[in-house]
N, C-alpha and C positions, 0 to 999 in steps of 0.2 A: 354682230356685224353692223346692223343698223345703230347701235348706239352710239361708233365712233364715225359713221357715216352720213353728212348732212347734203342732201341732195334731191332736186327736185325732178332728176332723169326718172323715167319709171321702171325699178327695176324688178326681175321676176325674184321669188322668194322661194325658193325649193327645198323643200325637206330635206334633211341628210340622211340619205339611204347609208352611207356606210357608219355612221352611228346606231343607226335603225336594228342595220345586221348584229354591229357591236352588242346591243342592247339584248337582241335576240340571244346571242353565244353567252350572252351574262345571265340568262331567263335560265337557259338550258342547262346551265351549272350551280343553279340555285341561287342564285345572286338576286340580289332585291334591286332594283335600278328606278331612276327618277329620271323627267328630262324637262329642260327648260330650253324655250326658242329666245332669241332674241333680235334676229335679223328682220322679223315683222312687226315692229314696231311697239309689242303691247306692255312690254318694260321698259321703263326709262332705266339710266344707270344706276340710280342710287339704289329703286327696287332690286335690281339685277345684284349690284354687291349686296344689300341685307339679305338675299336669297343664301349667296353664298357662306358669308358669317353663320346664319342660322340653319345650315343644311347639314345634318348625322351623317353624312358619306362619308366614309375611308377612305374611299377614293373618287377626286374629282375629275373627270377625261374635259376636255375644254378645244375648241374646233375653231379658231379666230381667223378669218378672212384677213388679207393683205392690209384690209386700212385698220385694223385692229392688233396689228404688229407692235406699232409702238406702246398703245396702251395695255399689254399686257400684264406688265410688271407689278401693278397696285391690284390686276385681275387674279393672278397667280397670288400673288403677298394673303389677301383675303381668302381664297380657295384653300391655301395651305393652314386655315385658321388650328390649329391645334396638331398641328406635324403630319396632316393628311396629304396621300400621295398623290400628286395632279400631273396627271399626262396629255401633255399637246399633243392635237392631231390634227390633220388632214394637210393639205395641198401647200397653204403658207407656211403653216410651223415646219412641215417637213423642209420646205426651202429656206426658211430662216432658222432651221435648226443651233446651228451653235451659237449665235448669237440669244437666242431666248433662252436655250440653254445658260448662257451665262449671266445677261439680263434679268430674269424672272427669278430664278430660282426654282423653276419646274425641276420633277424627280427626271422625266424622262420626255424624250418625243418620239410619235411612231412613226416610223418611217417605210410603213408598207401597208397592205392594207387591211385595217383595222381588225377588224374579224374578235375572235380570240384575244388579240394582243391585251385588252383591260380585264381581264381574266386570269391570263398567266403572271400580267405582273403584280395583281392582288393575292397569289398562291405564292410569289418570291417573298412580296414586303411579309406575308401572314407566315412563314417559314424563316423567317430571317434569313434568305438566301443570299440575299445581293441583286446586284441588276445584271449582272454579267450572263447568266441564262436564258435573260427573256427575250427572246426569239424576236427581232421585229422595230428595237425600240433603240436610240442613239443617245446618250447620258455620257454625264461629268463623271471621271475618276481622277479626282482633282481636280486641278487644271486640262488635265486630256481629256480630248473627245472620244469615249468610244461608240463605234457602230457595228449593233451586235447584229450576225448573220441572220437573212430576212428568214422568216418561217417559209415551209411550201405552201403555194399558193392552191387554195380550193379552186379549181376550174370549173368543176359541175355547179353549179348553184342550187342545186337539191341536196347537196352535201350537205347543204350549211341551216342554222335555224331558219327560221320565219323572221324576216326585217319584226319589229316592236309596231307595227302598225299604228296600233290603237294609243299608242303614245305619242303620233304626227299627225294625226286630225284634229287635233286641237285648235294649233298656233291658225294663223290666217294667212297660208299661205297663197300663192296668187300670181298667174299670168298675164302681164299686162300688154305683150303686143308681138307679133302683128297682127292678133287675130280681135284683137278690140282693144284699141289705144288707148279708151279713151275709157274705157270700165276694167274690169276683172276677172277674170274666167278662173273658177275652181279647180282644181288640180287632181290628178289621181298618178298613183305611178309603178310603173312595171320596169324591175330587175332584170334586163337582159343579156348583159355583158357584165367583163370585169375590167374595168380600169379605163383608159383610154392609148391608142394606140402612138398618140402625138407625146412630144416634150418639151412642151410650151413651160415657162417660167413663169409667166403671169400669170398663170392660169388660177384660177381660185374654184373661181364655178362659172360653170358656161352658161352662156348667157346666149349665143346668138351661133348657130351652127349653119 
């Protein structure tokens, strides 16, 4: 986010819990996972794409905030470096769906909440299934857009793995107001709901409640 974003507002940097969870549901089925921040400043772009070029994942999942809409296309082009499967997620891509869909060249984008979904669609691509299966997720057959039926939604949040913690203490995430404008306050964070109850369009991530 911060890379396509130049600004001197102070903005709060919050972990993505539903990658978190993602990360967890991919732990829990054996899956090896890696994560990289990039909305707190500590990659520039150029590091950020050689990350991508040189990254062994099969599958890369990718979370771009609204001013990162348009630079997708060179983000995805890179991601897919050797026919690997990259799926948009969260709040924008789901809104800008067909257009990045056609734009980028992404395999898919999820359109619900994450959980599982980078999971199932590495058991279709590893099975040669197709994408028509995967519970969750909105993709090109052809020219058409399809949007395949959401999965049932976990309601208990004990259902589900352990968010990847230890993979979101890293970056430097950071609260910058109203409780100290003018410094940083450390972050910690508790999962207590799912979703939000509003349907705002701009929404990315909340900033100010």
């Amino acid at each position: 986010q911060r890379l396509f974003c130049r600004s001197d507002h102070p903005r709060h940097h919050l972990a993505p819990m539903d990658l978190g969870t993602a990360m967890g549901c991919a732990t829990e089925a054996g899956r090896e996972v890696a994560f990289v921040e990039t909305q707190t400043g500590e990659l520039d772009l150029e590091a950020f794409l050689r990350r991508l070029e040189a990254d062994p994942a099969e599958i890369v999942v990718l979370k771009p905030a609204f001013e990162a809409v348009d630079h997708m296309a060179e983000v995805v082009r890179l991601a897919r470096a050797g026919e690997r499967t990259v799926l948009l997620a969260g709040t924008a891509a789901a809104h800008a769906c067909e257009r990045l869909l056609r734009d980028t060249g992404a395999t898919a984008v999820a359109t619900s909440e994450l959980d599982y979904t980078p999971v199932r669609l590495a058991e279709a691509v590893e099975k040669g299934n197709g994408l028509a299966g995967v519970k969750g997720i909105a993709w090109l057959d052809g020219e058409r857009l399809r949007r395949n039926r959401a999965p049932r939604m976990e309601r208990k949040l004990d259902g589900l793995p352990m968010p990847r913690h230890d993979l979101l203490v890293r970056p430097r995430y950071c609260f910058n107001y109203p409780l100290r404008p003018n410094g940083r306050l450390a972050m910690g964070y508790v999962l207590a709901s799912r979703g939000c109850p509003h349907d705002c369009v701009f929404c990315s991530e909340v900033e100010r409640v």
